[in-house]
Each structure stands twice: as structure tokens, then as C-alpha cells.
C-alpha positions in Angstrom: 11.5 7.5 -108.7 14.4 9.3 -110.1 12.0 12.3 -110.4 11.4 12.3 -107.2 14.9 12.1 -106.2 15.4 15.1 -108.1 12.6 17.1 -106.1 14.5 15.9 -102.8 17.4 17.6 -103.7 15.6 20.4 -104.0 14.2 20.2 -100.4 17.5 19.3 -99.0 19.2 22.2 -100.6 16.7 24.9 -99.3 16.9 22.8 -95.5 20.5 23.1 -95.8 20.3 27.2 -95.4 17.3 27.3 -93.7 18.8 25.0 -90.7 22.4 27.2 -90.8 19.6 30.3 -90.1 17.9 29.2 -87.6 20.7 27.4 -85.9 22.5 31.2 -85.9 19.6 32.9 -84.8 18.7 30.7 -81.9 22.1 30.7 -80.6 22.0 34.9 -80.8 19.0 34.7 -78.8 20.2 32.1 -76.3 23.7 34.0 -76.1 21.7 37.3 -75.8 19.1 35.6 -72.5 22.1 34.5 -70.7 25.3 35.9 -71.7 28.1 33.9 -70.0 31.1 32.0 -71.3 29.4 28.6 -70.6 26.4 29.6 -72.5 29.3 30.8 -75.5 31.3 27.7 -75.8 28.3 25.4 -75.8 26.7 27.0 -78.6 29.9 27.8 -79.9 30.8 23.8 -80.2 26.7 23.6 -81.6 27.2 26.0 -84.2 30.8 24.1 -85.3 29.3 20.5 -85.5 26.1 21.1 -87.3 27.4 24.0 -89.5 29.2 20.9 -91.4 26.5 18.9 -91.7 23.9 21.7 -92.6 26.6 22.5 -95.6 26.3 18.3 -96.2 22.6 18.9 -96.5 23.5 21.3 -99.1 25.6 19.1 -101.3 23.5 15.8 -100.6 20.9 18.2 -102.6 22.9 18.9 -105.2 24.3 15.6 -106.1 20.5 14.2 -106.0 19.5 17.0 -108.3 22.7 16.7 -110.7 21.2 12.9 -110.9 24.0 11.1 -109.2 21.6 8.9 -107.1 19.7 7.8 -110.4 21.3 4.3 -110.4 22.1 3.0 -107.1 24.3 -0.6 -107.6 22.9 -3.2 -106.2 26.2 -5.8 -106.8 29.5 -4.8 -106.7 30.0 -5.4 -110.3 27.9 -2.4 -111.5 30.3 -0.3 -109.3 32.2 2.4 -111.7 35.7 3.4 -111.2 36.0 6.9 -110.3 39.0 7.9 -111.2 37.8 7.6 -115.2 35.0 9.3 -114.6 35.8 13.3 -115.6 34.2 15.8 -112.8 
């Protein structure tokens, strides 16, 4: 399972850029078919609230391939204290 994990992160740091792509280039081409201020600020507030999570998608991939989801705690007991922990 952990493997598999692994290969996720993978998939969700190639969606990450490929979803910051096409978001830009469909909000050129909307922009481009009807260019007016509304049509500017709504793809404008598109571009700033998914840009952030596209870039999430990015990390979420890299934390699952660094092997940070290996052990998920099932109890609160198994949780670790961060603040040890070296980055």
C-alpha cells in the first residue's frame, strides 16, 4: 500500500502543473472570446483560488512520495511530536 502511495504522489505532482496550465490557458481563451472587465475579474478571482490549491496538489505529492503518509495513526497515542522531529 505504501507503494502505491508513493506512485500517487507522483500523479498528484504532475496534476498539480498540468491543472495550473490548463486553468491559464482557458482563462486566456475565455478573456480573449469576450474581453470585458466582468469576464477579467471572474477569471481573475478563478485563477487566485485554485492557483493555491493546484500548488497544494503539488506538495500533497511530494509529502506522499517523501513517505510521510506511510504510517497513518490510528489512536492518538501513536501521534509524534513535531517539534522533535528535524525537517
Amino acid at each position: 500500500m505504501n507503494t502505491i502511495k508513493r506512485y500517487a504522489g507522483i500523479i498528484w505532482i504532475i496534476l498539480g502543473p498540468i491543472a495550473i496550465h490548463y486553468l491559464l490557458q482557458t482563462a486566456g481563451s475565455e478573456i480573449a472570446k469576450k474581453p470585458g472587465l466582468d469576464t477579467q475579474i471572474q477569471w481573475g478571482v478563478f485563477i487566485t483560488v485554485f492557483y493555491p490549491i493546484a500548488i497544494g496538489f503539488i506538495l500533497f505529492g511530494l509529502y506522499a512520495l517523501e513517505g510521510n503518509y506511510d504510517h497513518i495513526p490510528e489512536v492518538s497515542s501513536e501521534l509524534t511530536d513535531y517539534e522533535s522531529k528535524p525537517l
